[in-house]
N, C-alpha and C positions, 0 to 999 in steps of 0.2 A: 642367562635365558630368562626372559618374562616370567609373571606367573601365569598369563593362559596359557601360551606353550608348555609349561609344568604342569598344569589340569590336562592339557590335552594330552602329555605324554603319560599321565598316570592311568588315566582313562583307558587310554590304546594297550598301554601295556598290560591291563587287566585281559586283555582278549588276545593278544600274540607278540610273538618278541623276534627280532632278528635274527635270521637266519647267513652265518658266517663264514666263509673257506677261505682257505690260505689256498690259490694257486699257484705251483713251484714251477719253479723255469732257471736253472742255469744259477749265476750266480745274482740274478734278479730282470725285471723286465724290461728296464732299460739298457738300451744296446749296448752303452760303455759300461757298466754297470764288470764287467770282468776286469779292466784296465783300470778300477782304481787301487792302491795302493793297499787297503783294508778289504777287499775283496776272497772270496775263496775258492778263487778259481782253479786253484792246484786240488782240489778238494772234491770237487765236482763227481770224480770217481770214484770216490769213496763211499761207501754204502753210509758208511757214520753220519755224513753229514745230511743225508734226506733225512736219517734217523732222527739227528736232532733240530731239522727243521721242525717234522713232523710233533716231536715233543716238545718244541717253543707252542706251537698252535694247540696242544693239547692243553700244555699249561694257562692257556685264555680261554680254554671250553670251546672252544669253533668246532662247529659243524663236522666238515674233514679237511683234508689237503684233498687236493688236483691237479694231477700231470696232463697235460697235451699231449701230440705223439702229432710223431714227422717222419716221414717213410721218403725222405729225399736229404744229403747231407750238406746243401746250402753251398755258400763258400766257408771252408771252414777258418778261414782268415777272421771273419768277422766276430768269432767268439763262441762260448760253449752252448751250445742249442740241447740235443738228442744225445745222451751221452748210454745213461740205461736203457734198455727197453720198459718201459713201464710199470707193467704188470708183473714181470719179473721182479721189479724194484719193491714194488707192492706187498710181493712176500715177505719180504724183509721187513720192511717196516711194519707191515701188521704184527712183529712180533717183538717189535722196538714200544711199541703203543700201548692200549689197555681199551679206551673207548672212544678214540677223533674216528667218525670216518673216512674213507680211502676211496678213491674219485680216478679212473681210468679212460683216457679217451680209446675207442675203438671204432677202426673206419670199417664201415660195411660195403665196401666198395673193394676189399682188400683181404679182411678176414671171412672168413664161412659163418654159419650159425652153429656149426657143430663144434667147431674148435675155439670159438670165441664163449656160447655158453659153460665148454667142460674148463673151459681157465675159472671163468668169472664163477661158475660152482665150486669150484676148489678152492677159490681164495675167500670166497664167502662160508667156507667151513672154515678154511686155515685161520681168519679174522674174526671167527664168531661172529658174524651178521656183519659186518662194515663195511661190504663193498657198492659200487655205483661204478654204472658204467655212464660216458660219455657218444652217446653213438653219434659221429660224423660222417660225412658224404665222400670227403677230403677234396683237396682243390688242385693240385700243381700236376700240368703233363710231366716234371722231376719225377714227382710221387710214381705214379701212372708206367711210366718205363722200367721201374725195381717190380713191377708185379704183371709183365705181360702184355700193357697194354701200349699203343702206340703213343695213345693222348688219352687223357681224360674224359673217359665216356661224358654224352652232355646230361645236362645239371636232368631231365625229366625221366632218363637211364638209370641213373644214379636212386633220385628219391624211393623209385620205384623199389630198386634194389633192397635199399634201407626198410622200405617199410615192410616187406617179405624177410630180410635178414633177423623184424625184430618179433615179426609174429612165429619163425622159425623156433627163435632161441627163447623165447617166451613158453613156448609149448613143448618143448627138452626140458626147460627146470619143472613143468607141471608132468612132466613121463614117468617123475618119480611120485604115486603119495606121499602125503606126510607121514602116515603110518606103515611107510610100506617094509623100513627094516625091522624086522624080528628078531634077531639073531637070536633063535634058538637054539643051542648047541645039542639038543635030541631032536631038533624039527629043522627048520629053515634059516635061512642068514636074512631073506627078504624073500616076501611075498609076491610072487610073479603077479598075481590078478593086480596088487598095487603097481607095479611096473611095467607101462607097455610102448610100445611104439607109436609116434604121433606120423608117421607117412605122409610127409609133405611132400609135392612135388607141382613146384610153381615155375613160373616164367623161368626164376634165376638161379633157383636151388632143388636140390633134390634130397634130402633128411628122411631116413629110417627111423633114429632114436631106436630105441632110447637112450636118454643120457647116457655116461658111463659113472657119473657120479648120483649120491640120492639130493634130492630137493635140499636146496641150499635152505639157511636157517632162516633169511628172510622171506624163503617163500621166491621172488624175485629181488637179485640184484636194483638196488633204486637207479631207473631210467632217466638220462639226464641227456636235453636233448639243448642248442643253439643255432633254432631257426630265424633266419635276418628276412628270408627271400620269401614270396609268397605261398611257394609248396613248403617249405622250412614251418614257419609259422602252422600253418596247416596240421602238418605232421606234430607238431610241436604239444601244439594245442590239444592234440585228440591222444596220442602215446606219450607225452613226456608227463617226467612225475617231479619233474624240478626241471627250471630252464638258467640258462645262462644267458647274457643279453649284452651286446656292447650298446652302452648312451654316452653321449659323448658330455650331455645337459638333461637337466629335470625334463624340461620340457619333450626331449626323444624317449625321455626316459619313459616319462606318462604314454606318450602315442604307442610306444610298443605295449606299454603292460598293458592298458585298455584294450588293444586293439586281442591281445594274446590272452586275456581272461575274458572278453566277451565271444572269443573261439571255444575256449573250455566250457563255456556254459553252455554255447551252443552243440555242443559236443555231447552235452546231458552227463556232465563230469562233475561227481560232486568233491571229487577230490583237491585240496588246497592247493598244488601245482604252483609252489614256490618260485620265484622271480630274481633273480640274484646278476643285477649289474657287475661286470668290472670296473674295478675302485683302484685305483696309482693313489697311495698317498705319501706325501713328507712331512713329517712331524716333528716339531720344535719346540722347545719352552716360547720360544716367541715365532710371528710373523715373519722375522727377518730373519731368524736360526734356521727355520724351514724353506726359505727362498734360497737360502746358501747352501742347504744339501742339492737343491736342484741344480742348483748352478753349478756344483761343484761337478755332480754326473756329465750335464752338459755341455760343459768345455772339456770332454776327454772325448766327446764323438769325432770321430773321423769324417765330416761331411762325405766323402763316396762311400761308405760304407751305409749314412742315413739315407741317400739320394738312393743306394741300391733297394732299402726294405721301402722308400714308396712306389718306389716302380712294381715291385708285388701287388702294394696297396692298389695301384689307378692302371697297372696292365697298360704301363708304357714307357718307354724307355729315358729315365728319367736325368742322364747322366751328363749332358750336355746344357742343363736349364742352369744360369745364373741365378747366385746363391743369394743376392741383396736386390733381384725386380721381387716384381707381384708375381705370385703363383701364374702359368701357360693357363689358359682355358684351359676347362676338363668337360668331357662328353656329360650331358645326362643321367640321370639314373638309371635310368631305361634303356637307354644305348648300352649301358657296360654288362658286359657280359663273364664277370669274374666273379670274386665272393661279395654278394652283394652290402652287408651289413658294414665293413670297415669301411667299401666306396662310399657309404652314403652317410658314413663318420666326418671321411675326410672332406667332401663336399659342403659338410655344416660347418665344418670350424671354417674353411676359406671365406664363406659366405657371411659367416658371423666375426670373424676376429680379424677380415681382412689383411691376412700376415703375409710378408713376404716370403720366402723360397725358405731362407735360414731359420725364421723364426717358425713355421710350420714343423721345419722335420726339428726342433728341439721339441715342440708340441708332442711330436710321434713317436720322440724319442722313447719313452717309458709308459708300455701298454699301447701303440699305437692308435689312438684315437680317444681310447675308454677314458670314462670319466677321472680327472686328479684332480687331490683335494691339497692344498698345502696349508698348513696353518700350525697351530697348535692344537690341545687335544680338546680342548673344548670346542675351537672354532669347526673342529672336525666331524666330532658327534653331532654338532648341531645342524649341521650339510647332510649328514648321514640321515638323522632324525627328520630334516623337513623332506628328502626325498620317502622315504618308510612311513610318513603321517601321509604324503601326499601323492596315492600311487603311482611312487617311481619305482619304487623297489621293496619286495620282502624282504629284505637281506643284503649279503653282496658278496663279489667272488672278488679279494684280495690280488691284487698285482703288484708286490712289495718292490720297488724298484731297483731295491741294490738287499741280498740275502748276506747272513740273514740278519744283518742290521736295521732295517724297516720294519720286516716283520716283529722282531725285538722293542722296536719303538712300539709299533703297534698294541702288541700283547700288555707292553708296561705301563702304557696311558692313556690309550685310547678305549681299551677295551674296559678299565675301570669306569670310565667315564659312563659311556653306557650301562653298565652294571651297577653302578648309582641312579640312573635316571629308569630302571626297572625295564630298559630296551633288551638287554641282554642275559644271556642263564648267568648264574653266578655257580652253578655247576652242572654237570651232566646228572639228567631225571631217567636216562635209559640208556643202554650199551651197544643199541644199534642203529644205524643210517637212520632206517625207516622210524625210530624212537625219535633222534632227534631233529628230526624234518617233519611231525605228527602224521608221517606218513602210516595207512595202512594198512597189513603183512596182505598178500594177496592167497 
């Protein structure tokens, strides 16, 4: 690395450092990623092994881990998806851990406010401060049929929901003061005046409260929202307290963060509202070590099993397109009417890498869309470093492609790398989310 770039990373670093999470998924994010032979696929249900996911990424100081959640079970041919329920997993692992953060998606299209704040209260005392919830809209009419509905209510039903579901469960963890237990063993266990009911009753929900737990230690769970669509963004900008982002390039990368921190300002938000891309990387002592872990995932895909997850992607049936032309036409942005942020992933690589049919879905293969970095660990940090000097990202949310062997690369040489170059903690400065995100307790 030059020496300006070395000024300029000393400089930056005086003023903020990357923010990191290990996303966990199955036995990693690429779809073959269970069918290689070092894989831990038989494992999957083993509580042990979140555990010591979760304590590889502690051992590099990241932020938290983050599970997804899927309320539909796929085909289960194609490999291990949804195995735990999350937040149940959660428990566990908050007490496998000490100080990583613990990151939960919850759909509010699916959960209530009253049952999804009294988990996330519990497990934010059970984990002493560490939890964050992920609040999503969710996508698939799958989903939609396990909870009642016929199809997936549409996308302006849904936000709506969301944004009621989070000022709901917002106003539950505030029903308790901070000082409201007493437990006085000649007087009171809690102060009722501190304790009351917030009587909500909106459009979608109807909430008495009060909680049935007292104010969790953060005050609130850390809010963690990934809007692609324009009410997404919206919402994003004005309630999330950390975002998640798919870019596929610097260049998508900048147009969302600008576009989503000139929303927070306009918002009159003086809070930092951290930025955290998904990052696929392969790490090697060299260039050619790291091209050969890809290739290796690669060649274990089952073409109809990849041709199935892009028909998710572009919401059309994808199973009869020949695997060596040039990708079919694909509609518009505008025209599609599905999750918009991966459509308009796969739309930029077509348009930019020109790849045919096969060469795409090995693209999609691992993190579908999101940013992959293959190299070795310098050439890594320094991809990492010029997107973080050049707002593309505060940070980034990890999509280790094959568990936990990536993440293992990761922690052993990438994360020093950074931690030489003053980008990253060299240990934890606080024991809760909100500490180490400089988020502040509400």
């Amino acid at each position: 690395m030059g020496g300006g770039m070395a000024r300029h990373t000393e400089n930056a670093a005086q003023q903020r450092q990357m923010h990191i999470n290990l996303f966990i998924f199955g036995c990693g994010h690429h779809r073959a990623a269970w069918r290689h032979p070092r894989s831990a696929v038989e494992r999957v249900g083993d509580i042990a092994y979140l555990e010591e996911l979760a304590q590889i990424a502690e051992s590099g100081k990241l932020d938290a881990i983050f599970f997804a959640d899927g309320h539909s079970a796929d085909n289960p041919a194609d490999g291990p998806r949804w195995f735990f329920e999350p937040l149940t997993a959660m428990a566990a692992i908050s007490r496998a851990t000490e100080r990583i953060g613990l990151i939960s998606t919850v759909s509010s299209t699916f959960f209530t406010p009253f049952h999804a704040a009294r988990m996330m209260a519990s497990l934010d005392h059970i984990s002493r401060g560490r939890m964050g919830w992920n609040v999503v809209t969710s996508m698939f009419d799958a989903e939609a049929r396990n909870h009642g509905f016929e199809t997936m209510p549409d996308h302006d039903w849904r936000y709506a929901r969301a944004e009621e579901f989070i000022d709901a469960a917002l106003r539950l963890w505030d029903s308790w003061g901070d000082g409201a237990l007493k437990i006085d063993r000649q007087g009171v266990y809690a102060d009722p005046a501190l304790v009351r009911p917030i009587l909500h009753k909106g459009r979608h929900f109807r909430v008495d409260g009060p909680l049935t737990v007292p104010r969790p230690p953060q005050g609130h769970p850390v809010l963690f929202q990934a809007g692609a669509s324009e009410q997404g963004r919206d919402l994003a900008a004005r309630r999330a307290e950390a975002i998640y982002a798919v870019a596929y390039d610097l260049p998508a990368a900048q147009e969302y963060y600008r576009d989503v921190k000139r929303r927070v300002r306009a918002a009159g938000r003086g809070d930092p509202v951290p930025i955290m891309p998904g990052l696929v990387t392969y790490v090697g002592s060299t260039q050619a070590e790291a091209r050969a872990k890809q290739r290796e995932l690669d060649e274990l895909l089952p073409p109809q099993d990849a041709l199935r997850q892009l028909g998710l992607y572009v919401g059309r049936d994808c199973m009869g397109w020949e695997l060596d032309a040039p990708v079919p036409a694909l509609p518009p942005l505008e025209q599609f009417t599905g999750p918009k942020g991966r459509y308009a992933t796969v739309l930029r690589i077509v348009e930019t890498e020109k790849p045919t049919l096969r060469q795409l879905l090995g693209r999609l293969a691992a993190g579908g869309g999101h940013c992959t970095m293959v190299g070795t660990p310098e050439s890594i940090a320094d991809e990492m470093e010029r997107w973080f000097l050049n707002e593309g990202a505060d940070g980034f949310n990890l999509m280790p492609p094959a568990l936990p062997g990536s993440i293992q690369d990761f922690v052993d040489h990438v994360v020093p790398v950074l931690q030489r170059r003053g980008l990253f903690r060299k240990d934890y400065q606080a024991s809760t989310l909100r500490g180490h995100l400089g988020l502040a307790r509400p």
